[in-house]
C-alpha positions as CSV (number, residue, x, y, z in Angstrom):
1,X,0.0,0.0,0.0
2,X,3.3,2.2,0.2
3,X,4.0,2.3,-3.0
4,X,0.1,3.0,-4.2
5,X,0.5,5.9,-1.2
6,X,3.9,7.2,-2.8
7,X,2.5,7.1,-6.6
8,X,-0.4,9.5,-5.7
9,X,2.1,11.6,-3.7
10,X,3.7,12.2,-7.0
11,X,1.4,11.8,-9.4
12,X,-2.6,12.7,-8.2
13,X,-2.6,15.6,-9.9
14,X,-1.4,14.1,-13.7
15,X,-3.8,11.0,-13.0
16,X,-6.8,13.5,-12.1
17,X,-7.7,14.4,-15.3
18,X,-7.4,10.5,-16.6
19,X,-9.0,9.0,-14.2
20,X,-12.0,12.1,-14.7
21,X,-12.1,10.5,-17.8
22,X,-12.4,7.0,-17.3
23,X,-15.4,7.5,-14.6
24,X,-17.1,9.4,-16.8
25,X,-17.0,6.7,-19.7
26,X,-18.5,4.1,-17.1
27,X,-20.8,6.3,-15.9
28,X,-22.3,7.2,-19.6
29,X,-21.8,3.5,-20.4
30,X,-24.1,2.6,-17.7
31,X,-26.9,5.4,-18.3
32,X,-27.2,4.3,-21.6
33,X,-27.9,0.7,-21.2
34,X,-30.0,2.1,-18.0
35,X,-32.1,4.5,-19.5
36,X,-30.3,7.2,-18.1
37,X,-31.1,6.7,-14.5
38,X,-27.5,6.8,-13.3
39,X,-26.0,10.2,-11.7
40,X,-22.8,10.7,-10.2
41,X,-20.5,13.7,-9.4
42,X,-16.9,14.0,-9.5
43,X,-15.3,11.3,-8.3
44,X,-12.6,11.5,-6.0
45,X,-8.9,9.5,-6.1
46,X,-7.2,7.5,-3.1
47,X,-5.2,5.0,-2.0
48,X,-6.9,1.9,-2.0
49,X,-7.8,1.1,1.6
50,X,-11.3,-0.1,3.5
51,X,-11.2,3.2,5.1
52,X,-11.3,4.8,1.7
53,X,-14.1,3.4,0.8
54,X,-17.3,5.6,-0.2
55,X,-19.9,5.8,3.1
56,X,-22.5,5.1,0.3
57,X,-20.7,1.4,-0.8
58,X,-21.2,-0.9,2.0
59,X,-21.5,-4.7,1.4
60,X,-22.4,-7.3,0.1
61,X,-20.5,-6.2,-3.1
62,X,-20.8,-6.8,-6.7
63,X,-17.4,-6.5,-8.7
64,X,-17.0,-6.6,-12.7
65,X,-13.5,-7.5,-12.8
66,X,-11.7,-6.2,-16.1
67,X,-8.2,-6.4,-17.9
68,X,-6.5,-3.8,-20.0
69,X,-4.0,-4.5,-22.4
70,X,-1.3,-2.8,-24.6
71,X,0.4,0.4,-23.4
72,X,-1.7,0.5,-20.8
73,X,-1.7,-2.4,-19.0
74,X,-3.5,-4.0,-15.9
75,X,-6.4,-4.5,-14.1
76,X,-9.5,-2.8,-13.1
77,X,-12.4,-3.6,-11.4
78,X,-16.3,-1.7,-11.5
79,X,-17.3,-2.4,-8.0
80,X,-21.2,-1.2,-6.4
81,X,-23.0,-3.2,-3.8
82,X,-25.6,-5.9,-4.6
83,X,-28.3,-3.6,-4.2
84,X,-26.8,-1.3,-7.2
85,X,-26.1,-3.9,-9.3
86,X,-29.3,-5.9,-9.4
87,X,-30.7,-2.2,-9.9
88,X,-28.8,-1.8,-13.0
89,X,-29.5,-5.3,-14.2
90,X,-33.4,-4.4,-14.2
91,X,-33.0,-1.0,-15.9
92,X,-31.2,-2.9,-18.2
93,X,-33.2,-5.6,-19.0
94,X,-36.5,-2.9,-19.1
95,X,-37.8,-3.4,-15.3
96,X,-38.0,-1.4,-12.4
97,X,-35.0,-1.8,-9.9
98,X,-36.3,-4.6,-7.5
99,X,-37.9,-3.6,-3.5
100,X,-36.9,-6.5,-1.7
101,X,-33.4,-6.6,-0.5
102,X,-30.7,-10.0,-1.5
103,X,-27.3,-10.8,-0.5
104,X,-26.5,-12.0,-3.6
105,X,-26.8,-11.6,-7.5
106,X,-29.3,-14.1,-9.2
107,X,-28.5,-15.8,-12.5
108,X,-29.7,-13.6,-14.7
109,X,-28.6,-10.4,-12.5
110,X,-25.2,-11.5,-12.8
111,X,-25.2,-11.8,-16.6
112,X,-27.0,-8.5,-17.1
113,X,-24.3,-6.9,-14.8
114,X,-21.7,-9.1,-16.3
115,X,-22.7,-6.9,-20.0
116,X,-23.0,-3.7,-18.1
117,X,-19.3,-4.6,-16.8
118,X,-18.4,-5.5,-20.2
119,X,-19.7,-2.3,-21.9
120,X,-18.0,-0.3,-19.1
121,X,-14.7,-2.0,-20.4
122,X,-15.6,-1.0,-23.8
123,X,-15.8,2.6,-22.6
124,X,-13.0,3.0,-20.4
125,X,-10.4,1.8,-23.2
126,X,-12.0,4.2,-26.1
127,X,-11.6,6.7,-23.2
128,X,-7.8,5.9,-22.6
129,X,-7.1,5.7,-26.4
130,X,-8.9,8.8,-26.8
131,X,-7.0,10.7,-24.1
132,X,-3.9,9.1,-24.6
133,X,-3.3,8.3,-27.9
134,X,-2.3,4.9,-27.2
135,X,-3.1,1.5,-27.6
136,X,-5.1,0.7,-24.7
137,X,-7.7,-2.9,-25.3
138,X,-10.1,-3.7,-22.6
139,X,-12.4,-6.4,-21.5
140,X,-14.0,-7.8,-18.9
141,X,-13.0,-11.0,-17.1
142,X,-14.9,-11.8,-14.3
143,X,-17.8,-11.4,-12.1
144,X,-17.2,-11.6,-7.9
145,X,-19.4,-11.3,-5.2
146,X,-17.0,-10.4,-2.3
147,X,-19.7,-10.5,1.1
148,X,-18.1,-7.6,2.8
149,X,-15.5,-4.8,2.2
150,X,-12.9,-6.6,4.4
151,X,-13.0,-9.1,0.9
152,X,-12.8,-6.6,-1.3
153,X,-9.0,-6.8,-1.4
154,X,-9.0,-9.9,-2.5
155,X,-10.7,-8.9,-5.4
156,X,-8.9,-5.7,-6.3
157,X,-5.5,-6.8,-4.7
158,X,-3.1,-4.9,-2.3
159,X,-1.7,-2.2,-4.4
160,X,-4.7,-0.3,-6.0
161,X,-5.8,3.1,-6.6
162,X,-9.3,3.9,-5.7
163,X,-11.5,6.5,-7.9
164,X,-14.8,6.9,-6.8
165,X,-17.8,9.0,-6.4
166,X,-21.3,8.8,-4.7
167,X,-24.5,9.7,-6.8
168,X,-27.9,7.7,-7.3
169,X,-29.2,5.0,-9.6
170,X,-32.8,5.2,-9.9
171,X,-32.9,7.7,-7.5
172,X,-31.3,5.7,-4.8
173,X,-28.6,6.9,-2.9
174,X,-25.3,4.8,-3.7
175,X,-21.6,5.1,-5.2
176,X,-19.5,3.9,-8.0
177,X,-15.6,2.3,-7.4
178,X,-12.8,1.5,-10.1
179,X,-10.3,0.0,-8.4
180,X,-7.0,0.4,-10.4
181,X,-3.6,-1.5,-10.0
182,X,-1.2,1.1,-8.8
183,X,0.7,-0.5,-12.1
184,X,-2.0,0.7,-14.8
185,X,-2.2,3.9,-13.0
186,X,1.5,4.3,-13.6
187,X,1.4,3.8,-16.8
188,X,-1.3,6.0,-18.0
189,X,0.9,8.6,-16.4
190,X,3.3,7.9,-18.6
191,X,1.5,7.5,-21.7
192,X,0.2,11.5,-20.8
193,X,3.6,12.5,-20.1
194,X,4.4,11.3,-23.9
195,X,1.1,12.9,-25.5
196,X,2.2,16.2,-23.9
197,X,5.6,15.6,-25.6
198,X,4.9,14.4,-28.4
199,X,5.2,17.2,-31.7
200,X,1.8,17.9,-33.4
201,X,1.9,16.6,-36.6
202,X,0.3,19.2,-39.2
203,X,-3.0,18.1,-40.8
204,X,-2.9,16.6,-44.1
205,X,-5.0,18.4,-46.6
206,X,-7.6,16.2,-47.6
207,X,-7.6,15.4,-51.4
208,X,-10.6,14.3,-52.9
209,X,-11.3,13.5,-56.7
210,X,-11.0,16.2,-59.0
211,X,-14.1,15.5,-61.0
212,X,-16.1,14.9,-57.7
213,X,-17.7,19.0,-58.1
214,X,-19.8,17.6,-60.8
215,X,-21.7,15.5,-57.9
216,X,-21.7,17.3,-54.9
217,X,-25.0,18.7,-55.1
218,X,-26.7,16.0,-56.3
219,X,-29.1,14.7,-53.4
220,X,-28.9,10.6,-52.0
221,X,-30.9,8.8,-50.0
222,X,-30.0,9.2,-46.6
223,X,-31.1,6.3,-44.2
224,X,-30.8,4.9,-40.7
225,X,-31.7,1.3,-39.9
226,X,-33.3,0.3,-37.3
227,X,-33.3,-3.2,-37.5
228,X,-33.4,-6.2,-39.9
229,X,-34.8,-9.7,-39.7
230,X,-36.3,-13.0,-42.3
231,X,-39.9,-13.6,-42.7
232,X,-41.3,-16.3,-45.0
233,X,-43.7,-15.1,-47.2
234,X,-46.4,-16.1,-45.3
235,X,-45.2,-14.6,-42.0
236,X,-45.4,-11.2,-44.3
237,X,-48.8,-11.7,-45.0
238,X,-49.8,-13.0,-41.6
239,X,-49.4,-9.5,-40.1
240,X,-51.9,-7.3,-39.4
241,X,-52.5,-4.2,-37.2
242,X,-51.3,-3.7,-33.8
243,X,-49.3,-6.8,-34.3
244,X,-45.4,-6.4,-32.5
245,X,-42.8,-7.2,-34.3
246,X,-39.2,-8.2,-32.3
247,X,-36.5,-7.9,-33.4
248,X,-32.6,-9.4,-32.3
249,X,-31.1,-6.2,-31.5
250,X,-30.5,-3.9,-28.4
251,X,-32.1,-0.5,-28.2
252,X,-28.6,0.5,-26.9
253,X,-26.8,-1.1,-30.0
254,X,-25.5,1.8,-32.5
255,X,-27.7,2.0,-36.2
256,X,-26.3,1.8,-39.3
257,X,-25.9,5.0,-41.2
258,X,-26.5,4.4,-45.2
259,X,-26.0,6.5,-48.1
260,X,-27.1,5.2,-51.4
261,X,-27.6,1.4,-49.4
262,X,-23.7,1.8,-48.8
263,X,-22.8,2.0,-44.9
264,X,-20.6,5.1,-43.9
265,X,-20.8,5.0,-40.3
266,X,-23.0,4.4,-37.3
267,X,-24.7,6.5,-34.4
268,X,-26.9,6.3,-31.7
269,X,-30.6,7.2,-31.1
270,X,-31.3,11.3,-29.6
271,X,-34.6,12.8,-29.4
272,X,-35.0,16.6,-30.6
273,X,-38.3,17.6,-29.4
274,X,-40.9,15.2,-30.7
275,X,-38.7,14.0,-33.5
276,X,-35.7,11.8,-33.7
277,X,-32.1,12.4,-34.7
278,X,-29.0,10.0,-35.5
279,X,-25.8,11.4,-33.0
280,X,-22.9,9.7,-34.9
281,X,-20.2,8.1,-33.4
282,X,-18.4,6.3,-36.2
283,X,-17.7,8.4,-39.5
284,X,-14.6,7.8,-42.1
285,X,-13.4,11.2,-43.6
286,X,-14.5,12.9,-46.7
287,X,-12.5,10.6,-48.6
288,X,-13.0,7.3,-47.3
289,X,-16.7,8.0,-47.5
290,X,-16.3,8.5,-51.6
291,X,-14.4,5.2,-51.8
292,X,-17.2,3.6,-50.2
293,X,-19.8,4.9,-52.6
């Protein structure tokens, strides 16, 4: 625990705005599989000790244990108490966060918090490429149940950096912990250290065809899909109205973008008053878009 202790002596202030970061990319991770009922403030860095611990995170706990990989390398671990967690498995799955209290995580509260751990993973290495620039690949490895938060080191090991803050899910009063190896923290450090050091490169001026003015104001189909499935021919003409169709994809997933049938990118689902918009999140450049159509 020394050497977690000495690290943030040094270094609390360059990890701050990385470890801002990486909450906030759980935090949006989970609000968006959760409907948005999932608040939390800034969250706050220590050493990793039980007396550390948020008032608000009390056990029994539920830990989403994850691995990162590349420059950045390590372990992490998403860690709420039960309570939280089989909240955030029933937002998930479309319910209402359940009344009666459990000590543990059913089957299918575990695998619903197992993918909200999973996603959070997801997040937190776009958020440490993005920050960075580095190659930084994470995934989760585990789900753990530890029954108290005199176990909890057993999960997140002796030398870990805690960042954490309280807030609400569902309107409930709780708090949010990534417990970071002392190690990954490190490193991140680092990679910052080289970012900051690292000569901007000037931007390349985009080059596009030279006979592409000839198009440009031509107007294409523009379309977002929703979703895709088979039907037999029969199945078609068996529907009628009122009728729900279901289809194999998450509300959460991102949508296709299309332009002239060809994909360009994808995006997620906002709501502009009573209408609907695409926000992108994946788009190639002006050029990379031509080649495609």
């Amino acid at each position: 625990m020394s050497e977690t202790k000495d690290f943030l002596k040094e270094s609390s202030k360059a990890l701050q705005p990385i470890a801002a970061e990486m909450f906030k990319a759980v935090v949006n991770s989970l609000g968006k599989l959760c409907g948005g009922a999932v608040a939390f403030g800034e969250p706050a860095i220590t050493a990793g000790t039980k007396e550390s611990l948020p008032q608000a995170l009390t056990g029994p706990l539920a830990a989403a244990v994850c691995e990162s990989t590349g420059e950045i390398a390590g372990q992490f671990t998403l860690v709420v108490d039960v309570s939280t967690a089989r909240a955030l498995a029933a937002l998930m799955l479309g319910g209402e966060p359940p009344e009666e209290s459990a000590e543990t995580l059913g089957q299918d509260e575990s695998d619903a918090f197992r993918e909200l751990g999973a996603n959070a993973a997801s997040a937190v290495g776009s958020a440490l490429r993005a920050t960075l620039s580095c190659e930084a690949s994470v995934a989760i490895k585990t789900i753990e149940t530890p029954e108290s938060e005199d176990k909890l080191e057993d999960v997140t090991g002796k030398n870990a950096v805690f960042i954490s803050a309280e807030g609400a899910v569902a309107e409930r009063k709780t708090a949010i912990l990534l417990a970071c190896e002392t190690e990954m923290c490190r490193a991140a450090v680092a990679a910052a250290a080289r970012a900051e050091m690292a000569p901007e490169e000037p931007e390349k001026e985009e080059k596009l065809p030279e006979n592409l003015s000839r198009i440009l104001k031509i107007r294409v189909p523009v379309i977002v899909v929703l979703a895709e499935k088979m039907l037999t021919f029969q199945e078609v003409l068996n529907i009628n109205e009122g009728m729900v169709l279901e289809f194999e994809k998450n509300s959460s997933e991102p949508l296709d973008l299309l332009v002239n049938d060809r994909k360009v990118g994808t995006g997620y689902v906002v709501k502009i008053g009573e209408r609907f918009g695409l926000k992108i999140g994946e788009i190639g450049n002006a050029r990379e878009i031509v080649e495609k159509l």
